[in-house]
C-alpha positions, 0 to 999 in steps of 0.5 A: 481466465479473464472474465466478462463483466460488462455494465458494471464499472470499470475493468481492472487488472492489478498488477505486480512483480511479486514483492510483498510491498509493491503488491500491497501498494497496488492493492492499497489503490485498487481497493480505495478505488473500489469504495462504493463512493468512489465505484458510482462515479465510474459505474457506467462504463462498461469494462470488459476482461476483468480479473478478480485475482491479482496478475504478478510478472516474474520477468527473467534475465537478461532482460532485467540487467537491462534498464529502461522498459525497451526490452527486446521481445519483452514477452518473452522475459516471462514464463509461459503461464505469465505471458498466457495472461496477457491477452485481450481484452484489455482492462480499463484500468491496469495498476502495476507496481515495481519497475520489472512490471513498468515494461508491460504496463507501457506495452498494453497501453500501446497494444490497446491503443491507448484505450487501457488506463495505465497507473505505474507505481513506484519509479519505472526508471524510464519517462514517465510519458510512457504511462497515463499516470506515475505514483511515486513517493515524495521521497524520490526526485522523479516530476512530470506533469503525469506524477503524482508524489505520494508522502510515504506509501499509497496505504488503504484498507477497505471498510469491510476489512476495518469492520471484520478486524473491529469486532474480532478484537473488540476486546480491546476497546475496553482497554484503550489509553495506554497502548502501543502497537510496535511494528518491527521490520527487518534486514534489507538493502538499506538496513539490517536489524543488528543485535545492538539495535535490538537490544537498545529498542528491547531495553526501551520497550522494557521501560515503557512497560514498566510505565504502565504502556500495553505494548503490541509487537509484530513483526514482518516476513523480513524480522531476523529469527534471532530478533524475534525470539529476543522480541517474544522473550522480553514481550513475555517478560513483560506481559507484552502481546506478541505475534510473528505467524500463523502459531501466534494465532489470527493477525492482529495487525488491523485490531491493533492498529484499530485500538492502540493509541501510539504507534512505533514503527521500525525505520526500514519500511514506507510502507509500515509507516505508512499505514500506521500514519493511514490510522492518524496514530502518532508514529515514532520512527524508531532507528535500525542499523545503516541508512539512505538518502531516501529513506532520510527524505522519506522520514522527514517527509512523514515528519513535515507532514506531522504524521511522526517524530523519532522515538527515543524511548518515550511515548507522545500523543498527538493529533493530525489529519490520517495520511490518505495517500491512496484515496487521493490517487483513486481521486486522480484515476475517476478524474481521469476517466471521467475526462474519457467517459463522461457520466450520463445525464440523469433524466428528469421525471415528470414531477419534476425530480431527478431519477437514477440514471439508466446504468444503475 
């Protein structure tokens, strides 16, 4: 149920089709957006229909064979507990992500008279005049004056999360200098995590360690099981730390992230590069099995921008300003507000100083 929270800011609804990696990109945003440097820019508009737990759309065929978001009776591409969700009031601001979510983010535009503002991540494949604002990543060819071009994805993680991860895994301050989070991906639509590029990567992991490098290996929901028992035999082999689950122990992922020096990342995921270049770590892209014209330009993207270099079995250290893509969307969204809702003006008081205003 949505909830009335008025006088505190902007209403938000996040949105996605379900997919791990679009939920995380608009979570990434949606937090950057509620950093309380950000929140007391928009604190005085009033939202109303806030939802505090994220919206996923699960629309079903036929409609999705059809391109484009001018679905036929679109509403009823969801199941009845999905569609029951979609109701007023409207939130202020509504992020969704994936193209199966692109039909309803220009629905409720329309439906609340354009008072909703419509953030879509990711490429609708549909003009992007239908939305307020489209977040897409460098690496794809989508322009238009409403476009904001992401290098890699929109990471963010929020200061609590960086603060309960920090002192979890305070520990391993202690043995900094040395150490490597690897981040390992798996099969998709453009790679496949073959047993020749496991066995190349297991080989220079195995080097490295042998060079005194503290590695820290996790992998992802899409890392093939033989690939991670492979990967957890050399990491014990070596001494290495391993995490796959929930029975490895609490995710480490945030900790290592925190206090490792260097970073390798798997070719197969903006979105795992992506937040490794959030860190500022130096990432070395290590290659899988196949390729795409897109992720060539996503690579290069990261490289261009000095956030990585390809990994050949060493490591290297260097420095660069962290990727703060989500930060920068959020910018664009209370810009945008603002141009809507202007702040109030503070009044003055007697002596001459400037008071809060009345909505704080």
């Amino acid at each position: 149920m949505a909830q009335e929270h008025p006088n505190i800011g902007p209403s938000i609804w996040a949105v996605s089709d379900g997919r791990a990696g679009n939920a995380a990109q608009v979570r990434a945003i949606t937090q950057a957006l509620s950093e309380t440097r950000r929140w007391i820019q928009i604190a005085h508009i009033a939202g109303h229909g806030h939802r505090t737990e994220p919206v996923t759309l699960s629309p079903r065929a036929p409609w999705t064979w059809l391109p484009g978001i001018n679905w036929p009776a679109r509403m009823y591409a969801l199941p009845a507990i999905e569609r029951a969700q979609l109701t007023a009031p409207w939130p202020n601001v509504w992020i969704a992500a994936g193209r199966r979510s692109a039909p309803y983010t220009a629905a409720i535009r329309q439906s609340s008279g354009g008072e909703t503002f419509t953030v879509q991540i990711l490429d609708p494949k549909s003009d992007p005049a239908a939305f307020d604002l489209v977040i897409v990543p460098a690496h794809d060819t989508l322009t238009g004056p409403n476009v904001i071009r992401t290098t890699g994805s929109p990471s963010h993680f929020s200061e609590d999360a960086i603060e309960e991860a920090g002192q979890l895994f305070a520990d391993l301050a202690d043995v900094r200098g040395q150490s490597a989070i690897v981040i390992l991906g798996g099969d998709s639509k453009t790679h496949t995590f073959s047993q020749s590029a496991a066995a190349r990567l297991e080989a220079q992991f195995e080097a490295l360690s042998r060079l005194g490098w503290r590695l820290r290996i996790t992998t992802s929901r899409r890392t093939p099981v033989a690939v991670i028992a492979r990967m957890r035999a050399m990491a014990d082999r070596v001494g290495a730390s391993f995490w796959s689950g929930a029975e490895d122990g609490p995710n480490p992922y945030l900790g290592w992230l925190l206090y490792c020096d260097v970073a390798v990342v798997t070719e197969d995921s903006a979105n795992m590069l992506s937040d490794a270049a959030w860190h500022g770590l130096p990432v070395h892209i290590a290659r899988l099995s196949g390729r795409a014209a897109k992720f060539d330009r996503l690579h290069q993207s990261l490289i261009d921008q000095g956030c990585a270099r390809w990994f050949e079995g060493t490591l290297n250290r260097w420095q660069y300003e962290p990727l703060r893509e989500a930060g920068r969307v959020a910018d664009a969204i209370i810009q945008r507000l603002l141009e809507k809702s202007p702040q109030p003006e503070m009044p003055a008081i007697e002596t001459g100083k400037t008071a809060a205003p009345d909505w704080l």
